[in-house]
Structure formats: structure tokens, C-alpha cells
C-alpha atoms as an extended CHARMM CRD file, in Angstrom:
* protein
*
       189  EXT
         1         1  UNK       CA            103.4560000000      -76.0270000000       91.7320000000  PROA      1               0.0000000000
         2         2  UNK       CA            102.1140000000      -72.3760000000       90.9430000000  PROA      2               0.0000000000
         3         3  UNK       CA            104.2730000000      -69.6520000000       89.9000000000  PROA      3               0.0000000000
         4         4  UNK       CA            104.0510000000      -68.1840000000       93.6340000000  PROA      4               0.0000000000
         5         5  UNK       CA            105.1400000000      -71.0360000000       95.5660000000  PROA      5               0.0000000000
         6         6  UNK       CA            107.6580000000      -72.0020000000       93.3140000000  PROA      6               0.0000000000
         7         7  UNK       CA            109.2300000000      -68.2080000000       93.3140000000  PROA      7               0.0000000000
         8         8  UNK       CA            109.3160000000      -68.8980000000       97.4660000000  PROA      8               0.0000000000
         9         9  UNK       CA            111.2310000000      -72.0650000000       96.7280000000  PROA      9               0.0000000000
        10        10  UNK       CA            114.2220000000      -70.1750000000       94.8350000000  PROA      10              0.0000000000
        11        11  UNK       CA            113.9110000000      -67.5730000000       96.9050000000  PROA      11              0.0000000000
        12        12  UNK       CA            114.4450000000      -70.0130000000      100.1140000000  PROA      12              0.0000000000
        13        13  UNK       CA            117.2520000000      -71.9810000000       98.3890000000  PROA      13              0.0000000000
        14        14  UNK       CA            118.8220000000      -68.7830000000       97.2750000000  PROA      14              0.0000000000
        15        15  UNK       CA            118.7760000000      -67.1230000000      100.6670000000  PROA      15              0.0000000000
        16        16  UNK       CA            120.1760000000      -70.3080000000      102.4330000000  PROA      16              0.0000000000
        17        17  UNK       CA            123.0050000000      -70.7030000000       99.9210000000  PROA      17              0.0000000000
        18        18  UNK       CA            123.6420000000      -66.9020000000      100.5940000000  PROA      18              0.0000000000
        19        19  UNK       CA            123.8670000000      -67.3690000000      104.7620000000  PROA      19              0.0000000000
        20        20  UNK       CA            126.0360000000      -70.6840000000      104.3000000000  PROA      20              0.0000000000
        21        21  UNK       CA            128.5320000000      -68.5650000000      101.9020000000  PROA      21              0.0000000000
        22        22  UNK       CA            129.1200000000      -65.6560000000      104.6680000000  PROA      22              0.0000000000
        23        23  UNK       CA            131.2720000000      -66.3910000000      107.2520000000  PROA      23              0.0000000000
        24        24  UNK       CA            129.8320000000      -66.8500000000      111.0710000000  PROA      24              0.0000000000
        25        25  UNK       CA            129.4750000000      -63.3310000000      112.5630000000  PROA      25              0.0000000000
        26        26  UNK       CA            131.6700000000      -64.8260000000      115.6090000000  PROA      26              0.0000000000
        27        27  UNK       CA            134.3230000000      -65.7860000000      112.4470000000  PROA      27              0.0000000000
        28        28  UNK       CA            134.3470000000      -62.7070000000      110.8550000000  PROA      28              0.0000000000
        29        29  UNK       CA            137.3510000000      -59.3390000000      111.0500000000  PROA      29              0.0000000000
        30        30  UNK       CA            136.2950000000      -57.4190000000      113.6540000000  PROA      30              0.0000000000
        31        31  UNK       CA            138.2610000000      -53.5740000000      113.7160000000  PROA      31              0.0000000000
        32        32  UNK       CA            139.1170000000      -51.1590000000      116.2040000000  PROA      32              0.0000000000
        33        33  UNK       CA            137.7190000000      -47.1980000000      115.4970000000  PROA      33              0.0000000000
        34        34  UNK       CA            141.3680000000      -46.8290000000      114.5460000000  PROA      34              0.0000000000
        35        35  UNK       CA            140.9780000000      -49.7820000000      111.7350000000  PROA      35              0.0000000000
        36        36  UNK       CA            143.6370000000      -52.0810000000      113.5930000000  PROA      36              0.0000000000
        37        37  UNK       CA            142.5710000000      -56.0210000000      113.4910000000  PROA      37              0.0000000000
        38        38  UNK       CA            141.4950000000      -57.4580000000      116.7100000000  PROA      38              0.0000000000
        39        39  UNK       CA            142.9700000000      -60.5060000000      117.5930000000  PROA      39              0.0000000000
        40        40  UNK       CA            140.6850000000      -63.6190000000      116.4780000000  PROA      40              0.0000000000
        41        41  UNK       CA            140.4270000000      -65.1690000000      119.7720000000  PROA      41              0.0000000000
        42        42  UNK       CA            138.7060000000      -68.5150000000      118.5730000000  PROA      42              0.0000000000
        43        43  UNK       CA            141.0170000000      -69.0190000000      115.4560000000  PROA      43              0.0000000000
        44        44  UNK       CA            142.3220000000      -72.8830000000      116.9420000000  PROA      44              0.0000000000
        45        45  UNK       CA            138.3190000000      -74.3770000000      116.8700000000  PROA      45              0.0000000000
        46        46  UNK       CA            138.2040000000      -73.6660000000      112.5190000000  PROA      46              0.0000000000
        47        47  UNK       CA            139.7770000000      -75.7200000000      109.8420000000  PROA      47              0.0000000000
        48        48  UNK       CA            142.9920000000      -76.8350000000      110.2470000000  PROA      48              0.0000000000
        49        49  UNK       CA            144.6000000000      -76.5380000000      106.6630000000  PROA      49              0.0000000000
        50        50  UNK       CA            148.1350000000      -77.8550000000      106.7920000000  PROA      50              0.0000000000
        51        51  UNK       CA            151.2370000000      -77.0780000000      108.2500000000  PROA      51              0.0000000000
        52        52  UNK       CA            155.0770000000      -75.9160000000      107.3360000000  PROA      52              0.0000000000
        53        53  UNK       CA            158.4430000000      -76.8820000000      108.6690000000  PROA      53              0.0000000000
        54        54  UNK       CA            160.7430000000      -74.2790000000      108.6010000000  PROA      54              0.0000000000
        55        55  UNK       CA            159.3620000000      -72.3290000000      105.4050000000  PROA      55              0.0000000000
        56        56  UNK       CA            161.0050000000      -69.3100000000      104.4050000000  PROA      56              0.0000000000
        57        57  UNK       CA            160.7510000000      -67.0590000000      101.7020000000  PROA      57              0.0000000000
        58        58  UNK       CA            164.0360000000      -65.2830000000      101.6770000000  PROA      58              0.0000000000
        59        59  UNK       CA            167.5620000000      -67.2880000000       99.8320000000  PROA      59              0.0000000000
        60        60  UNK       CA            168.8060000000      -67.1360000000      103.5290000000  PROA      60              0.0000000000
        61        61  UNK       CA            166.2180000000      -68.8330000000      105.2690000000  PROA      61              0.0000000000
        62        62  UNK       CA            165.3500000000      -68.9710000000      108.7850000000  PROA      62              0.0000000000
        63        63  UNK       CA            167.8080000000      -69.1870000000      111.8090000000  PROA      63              0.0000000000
        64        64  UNK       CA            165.4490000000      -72.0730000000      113.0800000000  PROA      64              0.0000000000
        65        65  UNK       CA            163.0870000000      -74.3860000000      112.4200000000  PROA      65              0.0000000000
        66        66  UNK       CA            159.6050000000      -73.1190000000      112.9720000000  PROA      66              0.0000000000
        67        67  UNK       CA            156.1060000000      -74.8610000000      112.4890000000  PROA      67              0.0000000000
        68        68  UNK       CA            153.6240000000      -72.7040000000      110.8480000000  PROA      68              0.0000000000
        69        69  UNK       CA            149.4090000000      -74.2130000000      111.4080000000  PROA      69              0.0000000000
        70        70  UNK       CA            147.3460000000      -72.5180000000      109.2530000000  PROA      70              0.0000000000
        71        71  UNK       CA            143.3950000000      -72.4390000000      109.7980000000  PROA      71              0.0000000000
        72        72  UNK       CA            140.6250000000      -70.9880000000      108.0920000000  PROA      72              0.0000000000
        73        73  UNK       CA            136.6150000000      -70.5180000000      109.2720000000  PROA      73              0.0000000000
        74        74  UNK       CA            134.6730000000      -73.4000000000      108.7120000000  PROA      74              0.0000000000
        75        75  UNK       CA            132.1970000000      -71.4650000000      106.5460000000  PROA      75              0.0000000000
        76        76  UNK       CA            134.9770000000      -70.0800000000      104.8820000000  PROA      76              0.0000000000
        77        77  UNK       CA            136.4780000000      -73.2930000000      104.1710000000  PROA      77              0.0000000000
        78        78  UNK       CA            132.9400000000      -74.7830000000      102.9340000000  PROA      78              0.0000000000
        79        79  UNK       CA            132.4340000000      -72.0110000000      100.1220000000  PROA      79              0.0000000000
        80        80  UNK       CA            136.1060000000      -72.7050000000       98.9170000000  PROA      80              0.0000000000
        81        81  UNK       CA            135.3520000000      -76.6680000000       98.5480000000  PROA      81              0.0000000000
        82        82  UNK       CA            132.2580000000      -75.5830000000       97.1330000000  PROA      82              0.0000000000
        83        83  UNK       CA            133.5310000000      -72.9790000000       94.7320000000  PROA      83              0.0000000000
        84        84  UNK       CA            137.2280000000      -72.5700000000       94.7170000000  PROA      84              0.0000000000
        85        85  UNK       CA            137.3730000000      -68.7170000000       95.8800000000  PROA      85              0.0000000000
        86        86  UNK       CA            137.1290000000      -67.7200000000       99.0750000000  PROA      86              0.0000000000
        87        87  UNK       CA            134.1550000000      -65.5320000000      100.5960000000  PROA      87              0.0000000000
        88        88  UNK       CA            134.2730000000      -61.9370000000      101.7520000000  PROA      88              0.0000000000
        89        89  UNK       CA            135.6050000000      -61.5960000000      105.0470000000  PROA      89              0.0000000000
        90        90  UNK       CA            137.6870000000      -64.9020000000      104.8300000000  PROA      90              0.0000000000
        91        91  UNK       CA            140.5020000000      -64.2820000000      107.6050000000  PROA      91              0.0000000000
        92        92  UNK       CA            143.4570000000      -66.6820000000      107.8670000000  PROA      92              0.0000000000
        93        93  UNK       CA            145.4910000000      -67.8230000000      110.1440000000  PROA      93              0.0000000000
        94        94  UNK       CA            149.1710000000      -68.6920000000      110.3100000000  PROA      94              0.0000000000
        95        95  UNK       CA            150.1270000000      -69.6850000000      113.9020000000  PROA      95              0.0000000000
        96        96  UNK       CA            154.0430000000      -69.4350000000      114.6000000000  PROA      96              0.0000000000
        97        97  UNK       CA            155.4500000000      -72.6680000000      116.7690000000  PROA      97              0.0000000000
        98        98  UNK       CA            158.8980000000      -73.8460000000      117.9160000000  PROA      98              0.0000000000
        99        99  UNK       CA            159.9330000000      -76.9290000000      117.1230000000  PROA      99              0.0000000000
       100       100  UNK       CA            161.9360000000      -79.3790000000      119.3530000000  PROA      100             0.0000000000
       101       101  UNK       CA            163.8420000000      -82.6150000000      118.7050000000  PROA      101             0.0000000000
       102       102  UNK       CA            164.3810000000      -83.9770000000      122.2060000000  PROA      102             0.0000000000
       103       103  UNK       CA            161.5190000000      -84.8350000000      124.2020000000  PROA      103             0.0000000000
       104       104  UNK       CA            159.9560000000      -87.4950000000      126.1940000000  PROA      104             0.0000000000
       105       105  UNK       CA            160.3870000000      -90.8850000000      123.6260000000  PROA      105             0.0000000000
       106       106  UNK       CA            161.5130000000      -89.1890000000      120.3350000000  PROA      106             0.0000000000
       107       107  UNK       CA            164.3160000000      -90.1200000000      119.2370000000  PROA      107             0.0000000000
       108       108  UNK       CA            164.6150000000      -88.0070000000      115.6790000000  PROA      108             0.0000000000
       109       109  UNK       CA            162.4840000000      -85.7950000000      113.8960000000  PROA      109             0.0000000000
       110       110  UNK       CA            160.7530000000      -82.5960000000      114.6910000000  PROA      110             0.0000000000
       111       111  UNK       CA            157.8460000000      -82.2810000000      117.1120000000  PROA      111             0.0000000000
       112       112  UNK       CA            155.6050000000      -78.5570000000      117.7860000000  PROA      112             0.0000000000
       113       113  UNK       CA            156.8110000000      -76.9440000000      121.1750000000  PROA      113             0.0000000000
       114       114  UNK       CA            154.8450000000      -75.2030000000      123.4020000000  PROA      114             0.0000000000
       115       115  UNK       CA            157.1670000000      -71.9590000000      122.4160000000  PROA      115             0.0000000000
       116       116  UNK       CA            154.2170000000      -69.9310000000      121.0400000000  PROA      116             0.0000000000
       117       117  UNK       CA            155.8510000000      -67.0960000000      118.8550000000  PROA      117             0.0000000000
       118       118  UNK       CA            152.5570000000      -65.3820000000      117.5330000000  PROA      118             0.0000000000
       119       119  UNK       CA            149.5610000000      -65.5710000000      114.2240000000  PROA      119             0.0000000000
       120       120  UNK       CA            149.7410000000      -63.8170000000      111.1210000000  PROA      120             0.0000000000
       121       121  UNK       CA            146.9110000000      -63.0820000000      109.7040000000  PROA      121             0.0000000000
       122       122  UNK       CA            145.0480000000      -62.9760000000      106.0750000000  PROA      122             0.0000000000
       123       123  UNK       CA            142.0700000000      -60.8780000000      106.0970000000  PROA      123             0.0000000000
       124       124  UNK       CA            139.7280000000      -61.1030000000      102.5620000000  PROA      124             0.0000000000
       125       125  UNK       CA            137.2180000000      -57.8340000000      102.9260000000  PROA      125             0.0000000000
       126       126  UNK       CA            135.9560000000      -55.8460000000      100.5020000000  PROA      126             0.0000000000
       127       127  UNK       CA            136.1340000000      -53.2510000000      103.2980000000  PROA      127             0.0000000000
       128       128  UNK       CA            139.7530000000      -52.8320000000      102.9090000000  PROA      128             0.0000000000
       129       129  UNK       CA            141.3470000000      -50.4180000000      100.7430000000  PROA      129             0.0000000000
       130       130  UNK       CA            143.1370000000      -53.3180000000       98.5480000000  PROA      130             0.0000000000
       131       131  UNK       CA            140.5490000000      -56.0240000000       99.1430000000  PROA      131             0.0000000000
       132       132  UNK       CA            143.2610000000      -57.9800000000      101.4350000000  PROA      132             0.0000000000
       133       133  UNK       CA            145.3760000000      -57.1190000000      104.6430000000  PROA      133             0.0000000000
       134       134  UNK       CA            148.0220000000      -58.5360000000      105.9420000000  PROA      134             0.0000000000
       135       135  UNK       CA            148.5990000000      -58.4590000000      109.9820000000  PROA      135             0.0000000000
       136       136  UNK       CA            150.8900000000      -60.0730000000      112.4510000000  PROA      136             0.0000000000
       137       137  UNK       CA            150.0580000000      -60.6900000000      116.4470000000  PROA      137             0.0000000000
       138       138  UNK       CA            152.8220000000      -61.5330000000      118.9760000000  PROA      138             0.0000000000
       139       139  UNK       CA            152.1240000000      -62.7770000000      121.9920000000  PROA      139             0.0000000000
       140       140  UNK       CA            149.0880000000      -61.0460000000      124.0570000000  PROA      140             0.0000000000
       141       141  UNK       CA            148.7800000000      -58.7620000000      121.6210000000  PROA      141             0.0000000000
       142       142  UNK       CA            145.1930000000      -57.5900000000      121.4550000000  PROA      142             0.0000000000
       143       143  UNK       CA            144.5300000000      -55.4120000000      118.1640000000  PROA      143             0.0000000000
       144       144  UNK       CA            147.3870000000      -55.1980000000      115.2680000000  PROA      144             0.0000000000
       145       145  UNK       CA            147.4970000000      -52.1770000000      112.0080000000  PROA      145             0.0000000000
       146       146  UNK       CA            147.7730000000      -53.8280000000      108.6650000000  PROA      146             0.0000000000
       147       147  UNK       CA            151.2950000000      -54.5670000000      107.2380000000  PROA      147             0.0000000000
       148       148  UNK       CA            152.7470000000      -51.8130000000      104.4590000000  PROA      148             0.0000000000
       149       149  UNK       CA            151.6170000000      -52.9090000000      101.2470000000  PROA      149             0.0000000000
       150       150  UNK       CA            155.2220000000      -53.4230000000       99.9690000000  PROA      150             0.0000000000
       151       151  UNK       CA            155.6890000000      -56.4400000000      102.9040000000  PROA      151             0.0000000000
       152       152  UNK       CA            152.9470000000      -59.2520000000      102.7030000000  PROA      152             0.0000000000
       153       153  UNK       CA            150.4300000000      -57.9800000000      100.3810000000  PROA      153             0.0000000000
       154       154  UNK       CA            152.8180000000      -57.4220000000       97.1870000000  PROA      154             0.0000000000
       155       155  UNK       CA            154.3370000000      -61.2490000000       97.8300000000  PROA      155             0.0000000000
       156       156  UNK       CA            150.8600000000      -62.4340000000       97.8960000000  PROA      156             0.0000000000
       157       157  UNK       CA            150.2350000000      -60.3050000000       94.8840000000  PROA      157             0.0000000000
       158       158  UNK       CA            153.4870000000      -61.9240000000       92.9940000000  PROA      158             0.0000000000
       159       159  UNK       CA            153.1300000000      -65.3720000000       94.1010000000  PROA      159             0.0000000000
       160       160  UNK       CA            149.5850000000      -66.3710000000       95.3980000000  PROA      160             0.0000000000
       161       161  UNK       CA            147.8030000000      -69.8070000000       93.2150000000  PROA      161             0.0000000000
       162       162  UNK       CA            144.5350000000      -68.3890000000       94.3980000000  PROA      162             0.0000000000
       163       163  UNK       CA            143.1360000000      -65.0560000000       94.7840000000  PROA      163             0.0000000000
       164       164  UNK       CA            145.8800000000      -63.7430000000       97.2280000000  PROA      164             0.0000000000
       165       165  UNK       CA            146.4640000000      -66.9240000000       99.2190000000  PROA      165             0.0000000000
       166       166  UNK       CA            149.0830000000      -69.7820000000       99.0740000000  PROA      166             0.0000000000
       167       167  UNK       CA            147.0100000000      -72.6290000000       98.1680000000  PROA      167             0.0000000000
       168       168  UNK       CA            149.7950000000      -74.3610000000       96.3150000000  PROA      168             0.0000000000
       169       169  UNK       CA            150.8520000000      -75.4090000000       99.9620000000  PROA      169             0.0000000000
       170       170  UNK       CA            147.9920000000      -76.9720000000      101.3750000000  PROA      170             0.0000000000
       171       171  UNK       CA            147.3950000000      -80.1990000000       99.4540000000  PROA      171             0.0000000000
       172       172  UNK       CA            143.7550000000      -80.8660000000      100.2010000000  PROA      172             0.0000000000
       173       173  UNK       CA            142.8900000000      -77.4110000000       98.8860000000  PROA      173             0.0000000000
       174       174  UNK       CA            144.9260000000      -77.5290000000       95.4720000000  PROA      174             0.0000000000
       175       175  UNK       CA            143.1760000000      -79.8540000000       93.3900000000  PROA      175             0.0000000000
       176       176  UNK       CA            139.9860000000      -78.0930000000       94.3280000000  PROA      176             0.0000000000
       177       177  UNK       CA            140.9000000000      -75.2940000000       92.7580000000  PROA      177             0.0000000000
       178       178  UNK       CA            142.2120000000      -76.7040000000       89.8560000000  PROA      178             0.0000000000
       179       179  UNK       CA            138.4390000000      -78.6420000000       89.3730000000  PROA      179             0.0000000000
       180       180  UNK       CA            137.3650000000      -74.7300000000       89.4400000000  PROA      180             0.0000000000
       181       181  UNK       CA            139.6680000000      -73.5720000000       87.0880000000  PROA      181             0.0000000000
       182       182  UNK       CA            141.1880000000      -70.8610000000       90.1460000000  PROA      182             0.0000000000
       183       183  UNK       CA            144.1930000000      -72.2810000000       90.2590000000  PROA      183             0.0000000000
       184       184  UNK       CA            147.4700000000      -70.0280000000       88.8070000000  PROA      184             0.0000000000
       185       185  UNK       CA            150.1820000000      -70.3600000000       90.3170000000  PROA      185             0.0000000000
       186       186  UNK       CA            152.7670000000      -68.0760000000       88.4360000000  PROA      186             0.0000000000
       187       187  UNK       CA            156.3950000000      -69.5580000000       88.1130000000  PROA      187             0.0000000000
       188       188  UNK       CA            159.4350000000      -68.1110000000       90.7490000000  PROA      188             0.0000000000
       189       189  UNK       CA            162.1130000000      -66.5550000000       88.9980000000  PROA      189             0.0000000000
């Protein structure tokens, strides 16, 4: 193969490698002119990651028992198997459910209600002031400000396994990043 053709090669690989590392256009944080987040609309057709029962965060915990279902863009999710770090413009989703007991056959155990109580959202852009933002959507909300620093961001700073997201809680994820050597999850005091 000349020199020539052989340059195009790399240059072809190299280029594809780059397109499948950035996340969809469609998958990407999109921002108001005022920098608020607008609401990713498509969020529930990407990667389902894992989900939590009544998580809290806080030595009180929570007055009920909430599912949380994160999900992550597919492309997103790709370059993390593939690498263990997450691409630029990564954005997260945590979607907030009830959870019932009673219902139709079950007879114990927790089941996801329809009671939709909003997303939070982890956006990874270099755009950002901090590299990371932190955002939370109610219902019908269309466009949300990033959180203060001192809420999200700083517990993510303090107690994040990789980069400045939770992997240590979704199991598929976790010995991925270990194999990459991105995995630090710093002890709780």
C-alpha cells in the first residue's frame, strides 16, 4: 500500500472513531440564550443504566420510597464501555418515580408508579464553567438554570468513582472502569 493511500486509511479510521465518540447531535445539551438546560425530550429511548430504591444521601433519608432510572446516550454509553470516561457533552439522566406496593396481583414488594415526580440531570461539557452541571426538571418544565455549585456539583466532586458520576451504583458500568484503571471511589466518612 503506498504512503498516500495508507495516510487515507488512518485518516478514515481516525475520523470514524472521532464521530462514534461524540454524542448524536439529537443527544446532545442544548441551552437557552439565558444558558438554562432544555429539557431532553427523548431521554427514555437511550441506555437504561440501573435503578435505585429509595436512595438518599442525607442520615435522615427520604419520607418515601422513590425509584430513581438512570439513562445515558447510547453514544455516550459506547465510548464509556470502550474507554471508561465519558465523552464531552455526556448528559445524564435520573428520572424520579413513586413506588407502590398494592396493585393488581402483587402481593409484596415494590413496583414503579405512574406518579412521575421529575429528571435530574448530569450534563459533561467543556462549555460549562466547571466542566459539569447539575439541573433538576419537575413536571412540564421546559428549560431549568444549573444547580449552585455547593448542592450537586460539590457531592459529585466528594464522592463520584468516575469523573463526576456515581458509577459505583450501576453494576454493569463498575468493572469497566476498573479494566480502565478510572475507577476511585474515595471512602465516606
Amino acid at each position: 500500500m503506498t504512503r498516500p493511500r495508507l495516510l487515507l486509511v488512518l485518516l478514515t479510521i481516525g475520523a470514524s472513531a472521532a464521530i462514534a465518540a461524540a454524542p448524536d447531535s439529537a443527544d446532545a445539551p442544548t441551552y437557552t440564550a439565558k444558558h438554562e438546560l432544555v429539557y431532553p425530550a427523548n431521554y427514555r429511548e437511550w441506555i437504561f443504566m440501573s435503578s435505585g430504591l429509595g436512595m438518599s444521601y442525607s442520615d435522615r433519608g427520604a419520607d418515601h420510597q422513590m425509584f430513581t432510572n438512570t439513562f445515558v446516550p447510547q453514544a455516550a454509553y459506547h465510548e464509556f464501555m470502550r474507554t471508561g470516561k465519558w465523552p464531552d457533552k455526556t448528559i445524564f439522566v435520573v428520572e424520579d418515580r413513586g413506588s407502590e406496593t398494592k396493585g393488581s396481583i402483587n402481593k409484596s414488594g415494590h413496583f414503579q408508579s405512574t406518579d412521575f415526580m421529575g429528571i435530574d440531570v448530569e450534563v459533561k461539557d467543556s462549555r460549562l464553567p466547571d466542566g459539569w452541571a447539575y439541573f433538576n426538571f419537575s413536571s412540564g418544565q421546559k428549560t431549568a438554570g444549573a444547580n449552585p455549585k455547593s448542592s450537586c456539583f460539590q457531592c459529585h466532586e466528594d464522592h463520584a468513582a468516575v469523573e463526576h458520576t456515581f458509577v459505583q451504583f450501576y453494576p454493569t458500568l463498575k468493572p469497566v472502569a476498573e479494566k480502565f484503571g478510572t475507577y476511585h471511589e474515595k471512602p465516606v466518612k
